[in-house]
C-alpha positions in Angstrom: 105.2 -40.5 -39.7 101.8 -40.8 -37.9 98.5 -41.6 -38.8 96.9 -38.3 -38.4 99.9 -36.7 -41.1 98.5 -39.0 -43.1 94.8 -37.4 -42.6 95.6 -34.2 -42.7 97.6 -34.5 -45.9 94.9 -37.2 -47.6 91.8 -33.9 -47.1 94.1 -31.7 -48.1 94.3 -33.1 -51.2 90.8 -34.4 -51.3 90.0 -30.8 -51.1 92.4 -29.7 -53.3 93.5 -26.8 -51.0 94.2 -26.1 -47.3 91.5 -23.6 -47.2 89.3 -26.3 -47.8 90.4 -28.8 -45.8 90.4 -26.1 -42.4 86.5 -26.5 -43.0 86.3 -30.5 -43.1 89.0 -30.8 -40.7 88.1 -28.1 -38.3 91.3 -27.1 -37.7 93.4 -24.1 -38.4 94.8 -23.8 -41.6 98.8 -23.1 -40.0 98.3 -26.1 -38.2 97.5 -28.3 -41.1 100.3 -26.8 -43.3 102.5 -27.9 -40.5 101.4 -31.4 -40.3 101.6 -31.8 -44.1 105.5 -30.0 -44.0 106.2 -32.8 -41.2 104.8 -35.4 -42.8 106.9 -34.3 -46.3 110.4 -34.2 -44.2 109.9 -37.2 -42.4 109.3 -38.9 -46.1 111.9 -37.4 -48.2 109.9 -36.0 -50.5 107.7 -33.0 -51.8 103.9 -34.5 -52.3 102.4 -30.6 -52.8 103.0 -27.5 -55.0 101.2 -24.9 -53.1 99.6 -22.6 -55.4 97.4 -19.9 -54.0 94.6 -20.7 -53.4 94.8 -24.5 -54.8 96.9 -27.4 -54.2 98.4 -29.9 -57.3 99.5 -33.1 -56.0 103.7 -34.0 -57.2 104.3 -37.3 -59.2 104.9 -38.7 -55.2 101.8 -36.8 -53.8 99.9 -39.4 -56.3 101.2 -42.3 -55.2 100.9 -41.4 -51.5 97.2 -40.1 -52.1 96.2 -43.3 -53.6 97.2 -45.5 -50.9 96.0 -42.8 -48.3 92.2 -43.9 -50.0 93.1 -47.5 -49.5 94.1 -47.0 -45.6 91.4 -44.3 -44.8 88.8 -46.7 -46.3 89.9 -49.2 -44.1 90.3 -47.2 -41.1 86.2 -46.5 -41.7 85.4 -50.1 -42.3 87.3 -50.9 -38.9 84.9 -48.3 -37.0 81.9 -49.4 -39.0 82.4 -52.9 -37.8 83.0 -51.7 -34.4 79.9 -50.2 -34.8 78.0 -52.8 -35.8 78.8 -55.1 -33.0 76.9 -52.7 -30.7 73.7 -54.7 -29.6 71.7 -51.4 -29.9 71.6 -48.5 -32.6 72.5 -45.1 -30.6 73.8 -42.1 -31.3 73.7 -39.8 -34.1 72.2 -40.8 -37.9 73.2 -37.9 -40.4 71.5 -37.9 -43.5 70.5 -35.7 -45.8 67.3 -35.7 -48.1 65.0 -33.7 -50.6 62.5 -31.8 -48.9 59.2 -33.9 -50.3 61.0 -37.0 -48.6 61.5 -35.0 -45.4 58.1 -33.8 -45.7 55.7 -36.5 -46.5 57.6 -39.6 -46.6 59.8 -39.4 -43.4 57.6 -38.3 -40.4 55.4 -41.2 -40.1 58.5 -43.6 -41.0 60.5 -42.0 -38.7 58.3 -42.4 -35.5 58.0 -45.9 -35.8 61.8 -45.9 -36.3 62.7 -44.4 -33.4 60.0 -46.2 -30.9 62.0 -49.4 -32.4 65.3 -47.0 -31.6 64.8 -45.1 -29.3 68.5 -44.2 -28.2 69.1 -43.0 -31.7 69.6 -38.9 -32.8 68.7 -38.1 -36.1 70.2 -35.3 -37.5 68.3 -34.0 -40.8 70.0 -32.1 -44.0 67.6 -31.1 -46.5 67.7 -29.1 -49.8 68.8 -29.7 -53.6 70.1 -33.0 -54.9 74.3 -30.8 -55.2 74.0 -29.4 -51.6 73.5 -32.9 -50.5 75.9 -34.2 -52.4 78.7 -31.6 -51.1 77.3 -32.3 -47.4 78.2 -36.0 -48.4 81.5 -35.7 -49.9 82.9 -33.4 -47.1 81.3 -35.6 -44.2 79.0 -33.8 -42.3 76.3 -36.3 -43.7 76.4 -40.3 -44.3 74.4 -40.4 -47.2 71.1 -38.5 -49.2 68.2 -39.4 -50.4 66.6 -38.1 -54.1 65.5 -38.3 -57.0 68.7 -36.9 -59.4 71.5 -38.9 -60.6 74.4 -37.2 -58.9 77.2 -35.8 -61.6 79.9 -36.7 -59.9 80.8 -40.4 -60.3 82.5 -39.8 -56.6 79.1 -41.8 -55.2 77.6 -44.9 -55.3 74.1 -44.8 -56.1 71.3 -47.5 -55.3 67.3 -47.0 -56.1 65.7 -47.4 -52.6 62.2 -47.3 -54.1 60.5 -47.0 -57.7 57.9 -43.9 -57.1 54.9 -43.4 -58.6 53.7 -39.8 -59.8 50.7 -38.2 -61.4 50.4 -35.3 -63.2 47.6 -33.2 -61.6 45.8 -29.8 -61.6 43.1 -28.1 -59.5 39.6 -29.6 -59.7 38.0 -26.0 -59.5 39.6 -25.5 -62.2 37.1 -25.4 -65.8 38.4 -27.6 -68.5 38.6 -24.8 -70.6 40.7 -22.5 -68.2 43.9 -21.8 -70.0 45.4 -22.2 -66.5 45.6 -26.0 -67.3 48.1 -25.5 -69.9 50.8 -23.8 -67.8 53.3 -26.3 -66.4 54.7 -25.8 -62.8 58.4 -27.6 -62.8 61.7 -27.1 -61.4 64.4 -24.6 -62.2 66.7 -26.2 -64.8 69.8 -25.1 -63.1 69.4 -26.7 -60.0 70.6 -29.7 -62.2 72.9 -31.1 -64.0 74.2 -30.0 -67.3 74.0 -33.6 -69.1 70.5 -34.6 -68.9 67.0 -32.9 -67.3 65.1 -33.2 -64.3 63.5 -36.3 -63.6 60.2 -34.8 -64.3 61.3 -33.6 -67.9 63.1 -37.4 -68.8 59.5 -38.8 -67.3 57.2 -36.1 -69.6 59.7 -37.3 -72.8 59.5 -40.7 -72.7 55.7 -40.6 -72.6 56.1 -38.1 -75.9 55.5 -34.9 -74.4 57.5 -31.6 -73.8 55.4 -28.9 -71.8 57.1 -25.5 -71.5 57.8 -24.6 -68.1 55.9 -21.5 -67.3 56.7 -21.4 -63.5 59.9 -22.3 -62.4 60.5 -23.5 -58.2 63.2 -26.0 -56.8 60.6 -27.0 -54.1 58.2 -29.7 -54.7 55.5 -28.8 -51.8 55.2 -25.5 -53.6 54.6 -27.2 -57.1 51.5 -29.1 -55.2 50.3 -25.9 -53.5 50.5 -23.4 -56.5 48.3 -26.6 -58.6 46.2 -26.1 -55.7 45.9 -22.4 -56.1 44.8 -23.2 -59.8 48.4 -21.7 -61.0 48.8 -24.5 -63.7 49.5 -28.2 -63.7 52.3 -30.5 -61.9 53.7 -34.0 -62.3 54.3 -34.6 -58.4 55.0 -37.6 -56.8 52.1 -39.7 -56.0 53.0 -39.7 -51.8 52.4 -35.9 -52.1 49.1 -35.6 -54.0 47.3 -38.9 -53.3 45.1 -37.5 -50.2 44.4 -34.4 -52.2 43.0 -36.5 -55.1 40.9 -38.5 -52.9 39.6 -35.0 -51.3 38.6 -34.2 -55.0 40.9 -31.2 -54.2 43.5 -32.7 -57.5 42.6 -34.3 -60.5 44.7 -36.5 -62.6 45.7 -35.4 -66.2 46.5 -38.2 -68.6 45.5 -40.7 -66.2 46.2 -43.8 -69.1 49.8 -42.6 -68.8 52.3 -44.1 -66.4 54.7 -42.4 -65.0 57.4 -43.6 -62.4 61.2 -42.7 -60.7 63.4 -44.2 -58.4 64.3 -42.7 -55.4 68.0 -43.0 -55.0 70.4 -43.8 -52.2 73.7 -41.4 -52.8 76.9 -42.1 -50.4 80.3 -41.6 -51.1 82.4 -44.4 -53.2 83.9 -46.7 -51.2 82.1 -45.6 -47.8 80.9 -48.0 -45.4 77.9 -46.9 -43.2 77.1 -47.0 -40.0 75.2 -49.2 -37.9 72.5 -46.9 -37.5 72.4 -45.7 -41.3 72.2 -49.4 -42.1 69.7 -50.3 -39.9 67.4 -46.6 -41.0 67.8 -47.7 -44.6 66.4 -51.1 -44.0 63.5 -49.4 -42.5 62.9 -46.8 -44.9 62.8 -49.5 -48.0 60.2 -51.3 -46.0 58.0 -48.3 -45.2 58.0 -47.2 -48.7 57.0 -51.0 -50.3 54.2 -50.6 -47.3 53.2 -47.2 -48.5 
């Protein structure tokens, strides 16, 4: 038995199918069913019942999984201390984040990174708070960085900053416009199924319950159809602040508060790299600057 029958038969599982697994392990699925049949022979025992497109793990495929988690954790804190001992972050940092951080929070933050770090290659996911969560739990991506609470309890989560956001409409707008009525927000089903969006939980707690009239998974296009004069939006404050100053927003309800963490996301049990670490550290300080 070898390390890497080990591997192939801990994803496969992970997975819960070879099919799966090909994808993550970038290898042919023949070549992993052959390494898992190996690994079964040399043990003595059957730790799959292949099914047809899924995998269930035997009474013995549990117990061998489990301690697979314990070793392949291991085997990542070994290479994340290796890491670390490097005098210098270089190399890639894979990370995935919503598309306001990318967007307004990230490119000033990121410059001064990378003159501090200069050997370093970021490598950017961005989308919906699920896509980066599968990009996390199938490793293409270290961690993410948003707003939702993931639904899987397969991550540990961490607030990275406590975010500020204002609910604001168009300025041209007349106060009696029924335009100011319509609420721009975010399409219920990019979510998940056990609570609201963060904007919803923020708009209850302060007693209120607009119906969303305009539905968009995209932040920057919340602030630019407010803009337009296409209703109202609670945005975060990092995205709207200039445009309040310009007198091109106003704030609605301005005696109310309204405030969400931004979250770290990685998988349980995952130790990051030197150059995550050393990003992370840097973000949390740009955003208590900002």
């Amino acid at each position: 038995m070898e390390l890497s029958h080990l591997k192939y038969f801990y994803i496969v599982a992970r997975e819960q199918g070879f099919t799966k697994a090909s994808k993550v392990l970038r290898v042919q699925q023949p070549a992993i069913s052959k390494m898992v049949r190996q690994l079964e022979e040399s043990l003595g025992v059957v730790l799959l019942e292949r099914q047809r497109r899924q995998v269930r793990l035997t009474k013995a495929g549990e117990e061998v999984f489990k301690r697979c988690e314990s070793i392949f954790d291991s085997v990542e804190q070994i290479v994340s201390f290796s890491q670390n001992e490097l005098k210098e972050c270089s190399g890639p940092l894979k990370f995935g984040a919503s598309d306001s951080v990318v967007s307004h929070l990230l490119p000033k933050m990121m410059k001064k990174f990378l003159a501090q770090h200069p050997k370093v290659r970021p490598v950017i996911f961005t989308g919906t708070s699920n896509s980066i969560c599968n990009e996390i739990q199938e490793g293409r991506i270290e961690f993410g960085l948003f707003f939702t609470v993931p639904e899987s309890g397969q991550f540990d989560v961490a607030t990275v900053a406590d975010v500020p956001f204002r609910f604001v409409v168009s300025s041209k707008l007349p106060k009696t416009s029924p335009s100011r009525n319509v609420f721009i927000g975010s399409r219920e089903v990019d979510y998940p199924k056990i609570r609201s969006f963060p904007v919803m939980e923020m708009l209850r707690d302060q007693g209120m319950n607009p119906e969303v009239m305009i539905a968009c998974n995209n932040l920057d296009a919340h602030r630019n159809m407010a803009l337009e004069g296409l209703g109202s939006a609670l945005l975060p404050a990092f995205m709207v602040d200039r445009d309040i100053e310009r007198n091109r927003l106003e704030v609605l309800y301005p005696k109310k508060s309204f405030q969400y963490p931004l979250k770290r996301v990685v998988r349980r049990g995952k130790v990051l790299s030197r150059n995550a670490e050393t990003f992370l550290q840097a973000f949390i300080e740009s955003c208590k600057e900002a």
